[in-house]
N, C-alpha and C positions, 0 to 999 in steps of 0.2 A: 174785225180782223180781215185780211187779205191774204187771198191765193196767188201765187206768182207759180206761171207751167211752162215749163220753157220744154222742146222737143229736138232730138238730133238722130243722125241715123250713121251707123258704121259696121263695117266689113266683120259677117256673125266669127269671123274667124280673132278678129281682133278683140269681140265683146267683153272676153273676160277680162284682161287689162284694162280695157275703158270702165269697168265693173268699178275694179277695185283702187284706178285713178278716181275716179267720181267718189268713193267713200274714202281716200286717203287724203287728196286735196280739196276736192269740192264741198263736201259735206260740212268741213272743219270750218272752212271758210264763212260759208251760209251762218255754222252757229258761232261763229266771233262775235258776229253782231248782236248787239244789245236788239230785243224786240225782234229777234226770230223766235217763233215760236216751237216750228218742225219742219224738219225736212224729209222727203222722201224721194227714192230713186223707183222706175217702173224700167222693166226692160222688159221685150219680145219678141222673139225671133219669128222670123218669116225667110225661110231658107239662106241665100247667102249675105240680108240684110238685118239688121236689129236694131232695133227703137228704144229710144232712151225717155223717156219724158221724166222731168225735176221737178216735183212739186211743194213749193214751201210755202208757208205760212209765218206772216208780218205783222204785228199787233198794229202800224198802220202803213201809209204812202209814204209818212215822213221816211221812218225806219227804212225802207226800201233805197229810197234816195241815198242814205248812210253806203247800203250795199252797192246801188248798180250804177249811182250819178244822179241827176238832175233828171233828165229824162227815164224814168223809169221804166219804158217800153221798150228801151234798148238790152236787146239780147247782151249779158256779162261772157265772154271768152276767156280761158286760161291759155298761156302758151302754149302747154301739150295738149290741145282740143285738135292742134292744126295734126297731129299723127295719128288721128283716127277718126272724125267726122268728114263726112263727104260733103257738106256743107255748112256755111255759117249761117243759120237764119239769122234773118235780121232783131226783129222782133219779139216778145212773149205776149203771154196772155196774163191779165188778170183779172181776179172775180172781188166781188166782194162775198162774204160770211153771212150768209142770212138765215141760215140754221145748221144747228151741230146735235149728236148725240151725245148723252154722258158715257 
């Protein structure tokens, strides 16, 4: 299995919108795909800014590729990202699965 963590940061005034864009478009999106396994949203405030980090999990790199293209490292944008992050990162991260709890 594979972790895919993507991170964005936007205006704490605007967070809750981006909240609830992130589980109305993004989340859906993520479990379309055949071989997602979960996704999760982490958010946290630090006064006028907040942090988003996307964590899901991919039963592999193919599956991934299905999601984000060919190059897998490349950061996935929705249209409406551009009305609330203050940057696009380029990039994600991923891990691989080398232990879990029940």
């Amino acid at each position: 299995m594979i972790a895919r963590m993507w991170h964005g940061r936007v205006l704490t005034s605007k967070a809750k919108a981006y909240r609830e864009f992130l589980n109305m478009r993004a989340v859906p999106d993520y479990q379309s795909v055949e071989g997602n396994v979960s996704v999760y949203i982490f958010e946290q405030s630090e006064g006028d800014i907040t942090q988003f980090v996307t964590l899901s999990f991919w039963k592999s790199m193919e599956v991934i590729q299905g999601f984000a293209g060919q190059d897998v490292g490349v950061a996935k944008y929705y249209a409406e990202d551009k009305d609330f992050l203050f940057e696009f990162e380029p990039r994600v991260l991923h891990y691989e699965v080398v232990g879990q709890s029940q």
